[in-house]
C-alpha positions in Angstrom: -240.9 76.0 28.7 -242.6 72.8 30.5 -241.5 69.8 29.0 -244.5 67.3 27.8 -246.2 64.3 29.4 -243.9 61.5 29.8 -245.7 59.4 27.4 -245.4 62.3 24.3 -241.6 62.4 25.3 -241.1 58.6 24.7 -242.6 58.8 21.4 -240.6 62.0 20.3 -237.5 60.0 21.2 -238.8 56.4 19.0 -239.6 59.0 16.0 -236.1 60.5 15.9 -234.6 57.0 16.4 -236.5 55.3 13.7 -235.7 58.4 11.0 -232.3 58.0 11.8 -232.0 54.1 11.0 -234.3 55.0 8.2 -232.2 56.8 6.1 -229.1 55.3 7.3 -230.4 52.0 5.4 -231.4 53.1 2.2 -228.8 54.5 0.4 -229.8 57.4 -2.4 -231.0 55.6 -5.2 -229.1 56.4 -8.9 -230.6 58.0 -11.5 -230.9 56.3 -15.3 -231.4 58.2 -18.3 -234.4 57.5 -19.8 -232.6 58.0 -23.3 -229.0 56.9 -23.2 -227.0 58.5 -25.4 -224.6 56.4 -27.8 -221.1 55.8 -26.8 -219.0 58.1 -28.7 -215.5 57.0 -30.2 -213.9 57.1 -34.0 -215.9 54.1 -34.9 -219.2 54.3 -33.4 -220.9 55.8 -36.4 -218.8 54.0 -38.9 -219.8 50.4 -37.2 -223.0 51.6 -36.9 -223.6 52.4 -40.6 -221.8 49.3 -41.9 -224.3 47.1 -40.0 -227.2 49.0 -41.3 -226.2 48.5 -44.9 -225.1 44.9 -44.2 -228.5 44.7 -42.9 -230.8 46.6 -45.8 -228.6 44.6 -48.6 -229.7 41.0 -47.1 -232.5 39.4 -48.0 -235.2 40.4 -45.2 -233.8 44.5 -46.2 -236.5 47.4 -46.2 -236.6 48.9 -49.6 -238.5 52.1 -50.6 -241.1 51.7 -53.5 -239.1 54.4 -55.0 -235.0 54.6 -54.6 -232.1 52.8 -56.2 -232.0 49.9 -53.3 -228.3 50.3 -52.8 -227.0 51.3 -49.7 -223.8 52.5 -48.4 -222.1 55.4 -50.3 -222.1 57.5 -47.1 -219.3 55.0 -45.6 -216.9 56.0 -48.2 -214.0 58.1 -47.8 -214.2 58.8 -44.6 -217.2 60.4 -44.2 -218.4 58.5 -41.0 -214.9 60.3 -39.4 -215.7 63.4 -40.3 -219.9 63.3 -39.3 -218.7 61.1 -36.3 -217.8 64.9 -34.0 -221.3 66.5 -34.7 -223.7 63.5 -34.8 -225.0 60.4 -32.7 -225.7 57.7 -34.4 -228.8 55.8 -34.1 -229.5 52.5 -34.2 -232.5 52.3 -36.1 -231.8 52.5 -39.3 -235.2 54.0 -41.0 -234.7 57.2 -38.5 -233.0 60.0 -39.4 -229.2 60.6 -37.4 -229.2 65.0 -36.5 -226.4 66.7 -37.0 -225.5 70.4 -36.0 -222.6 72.5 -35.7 -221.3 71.8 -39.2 -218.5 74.3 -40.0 -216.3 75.3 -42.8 -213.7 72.8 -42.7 -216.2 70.0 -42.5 -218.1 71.6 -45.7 -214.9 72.0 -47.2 -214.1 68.1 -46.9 -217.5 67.1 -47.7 -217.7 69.1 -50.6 -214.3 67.1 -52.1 -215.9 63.9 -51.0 -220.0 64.4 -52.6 -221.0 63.4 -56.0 -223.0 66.4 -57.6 -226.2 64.4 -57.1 -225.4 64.8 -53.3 -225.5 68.1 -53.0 -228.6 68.8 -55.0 -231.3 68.1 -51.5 -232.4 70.5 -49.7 -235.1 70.3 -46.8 -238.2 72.2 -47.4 -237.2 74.9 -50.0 -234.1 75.7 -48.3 -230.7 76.6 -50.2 -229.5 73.5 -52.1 -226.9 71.2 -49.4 -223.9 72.0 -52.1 -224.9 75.9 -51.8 -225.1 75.7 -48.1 -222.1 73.8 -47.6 -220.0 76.8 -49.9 -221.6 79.4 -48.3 -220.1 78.2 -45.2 -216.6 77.6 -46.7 -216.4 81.0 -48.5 -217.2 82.5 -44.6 -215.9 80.6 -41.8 -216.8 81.7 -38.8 -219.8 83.5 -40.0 -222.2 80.3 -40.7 -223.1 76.7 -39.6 -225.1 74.0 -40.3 -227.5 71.8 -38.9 -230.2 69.0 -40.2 -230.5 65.1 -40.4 -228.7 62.2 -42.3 -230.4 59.4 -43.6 -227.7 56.8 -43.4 -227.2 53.2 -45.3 -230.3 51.2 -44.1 -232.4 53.7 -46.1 -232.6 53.9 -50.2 -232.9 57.6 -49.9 -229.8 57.6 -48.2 -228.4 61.0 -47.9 -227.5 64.4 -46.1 -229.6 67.6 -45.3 -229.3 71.0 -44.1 -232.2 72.2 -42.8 -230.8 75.4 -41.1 -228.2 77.7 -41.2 -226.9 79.9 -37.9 -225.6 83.0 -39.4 -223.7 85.8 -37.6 -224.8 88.9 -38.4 -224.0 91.8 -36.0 -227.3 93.9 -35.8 -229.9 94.6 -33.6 -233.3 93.5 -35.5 -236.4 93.5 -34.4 -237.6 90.0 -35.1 -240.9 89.1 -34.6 -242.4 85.4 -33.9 -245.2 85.5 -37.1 -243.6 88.9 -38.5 -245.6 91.4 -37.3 -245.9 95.2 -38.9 -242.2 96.3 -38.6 -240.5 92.9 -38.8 -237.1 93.5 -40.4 -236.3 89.6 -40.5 -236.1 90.6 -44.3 -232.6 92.5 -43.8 -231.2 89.5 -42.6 -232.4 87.2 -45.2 -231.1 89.9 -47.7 -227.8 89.8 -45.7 -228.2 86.1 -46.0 -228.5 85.9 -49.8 -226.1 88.7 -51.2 -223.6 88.5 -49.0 -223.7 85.4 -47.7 -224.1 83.4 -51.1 -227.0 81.4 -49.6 -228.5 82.2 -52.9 -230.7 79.1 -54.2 -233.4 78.8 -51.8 -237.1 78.5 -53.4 -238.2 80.9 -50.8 -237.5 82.5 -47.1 -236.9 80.4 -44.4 -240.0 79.6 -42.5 -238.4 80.7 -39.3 -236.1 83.4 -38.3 -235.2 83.9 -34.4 -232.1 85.2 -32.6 -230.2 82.8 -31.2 -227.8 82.6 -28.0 -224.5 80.7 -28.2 -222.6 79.6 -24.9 -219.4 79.5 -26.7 -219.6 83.2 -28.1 -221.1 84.9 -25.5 -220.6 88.3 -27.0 -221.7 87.5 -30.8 -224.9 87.7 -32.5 -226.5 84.9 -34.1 -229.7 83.7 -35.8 -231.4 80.6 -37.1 -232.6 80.9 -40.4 -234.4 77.6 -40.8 -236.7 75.5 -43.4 -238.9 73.0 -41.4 
């Protein structure tokens, strides 16, 4: 191969010379999440809670037109502890805080710790939270929970499930807007008579299969009311 003109060769060599000391001089920059998430730790959502409430009960607090304009009962007995592994708090305090992976022995714990008039929301014609929350006592292993709370800085303070993931071992053919042969109805009948999710005004609006990293093998579906 002939080599080029000297003049192309010089400028060859000042190219490679000035990408070297290029790069070499400007480090990789670091990426920044655009949406940190909250530092976790026993007393994140506790600390987080309390100042809300401190907050909504002073005198330059938000108050609903309609609600009782107190503010706190979810930082009693422990609840912040127990929703502190499934949730991250956020720091505004009209938002709603998501939950999800609620399981039978946080149901059971919330159920000992909820006033009746706790357990009586549900999101959207869903199951009752106190019927959800037995359902997945009476069969662990076989449901979870996920939907929002509405912590101390609001006047509706309060938890809801809006969804259930239920494991039921079947092959069904599941369609996106239930197309002719459907059969998300022998789920939601699986759902409801053996499942005990038994109070719901109506079906849930969606119904899809579901993968889950940590059981690979299993089958699971969101039932869910939004």
């Amino acid at each position: 191969m002939t080599p080029g003109p000297p003049r192309a060769r010089t400028r060859l060599r000042h190219a490679a010379r000035m990408t070297h000391s290029t790069r070499s001089s400007h480090p990789r920059r670091r990426t920044t999440p655009r949406h940190p998430v909250s530092p976790r730790g026993l007393r994140t959502l506790r600390a987080t809670w309390e100042r809300q409430a401190a907050e909504a009960g002073g005198p330059g607090g938000f108050h609903h037109l309609h609600g009782p304009h107190t503010h706190g009962w979810l930082l009693a007995d422990a609840v912040p502890e127990l929703l502190e592994p499934i949730v991250h708090a956020d720091d505004d305090p009209l938002e709603p805080t998501f939950f999800a992976h609620l399981d039978a022995p946080v149901a059971e714990a919330l159920l000992a710790r909820f006033a009746p008039a706790h357990l009586v929301h549900r999101s959207n014609g869903s199951p009752t939270l106190g019927n959800q929350l037995r359902a997945t006592v009476a069969h662990p292993g076989e449901i979870t929970l996920h939907g929002f709370v509405l912590g101390p800085g609001r006047c509706d303070e309060r938890l809801v499930s809006e969804g259930a993931l239920v494991r039921f071992e079947a092959d069904l053919l599941v369609t996106e807007h239930h197309a002719p042969g459907c059969e998300c109805e022998l789920l939601w009948a699986y759902a409801v008579d053996e499942l005990g999710l038994d109070d719901a005004e109506h079906a849930p609006h969606r119904i899809h299969r579901i993968h889950r990293a940590e059981a690979p093998d299993e089958t699971w579906w969101r039932l869910l009311w939004a």
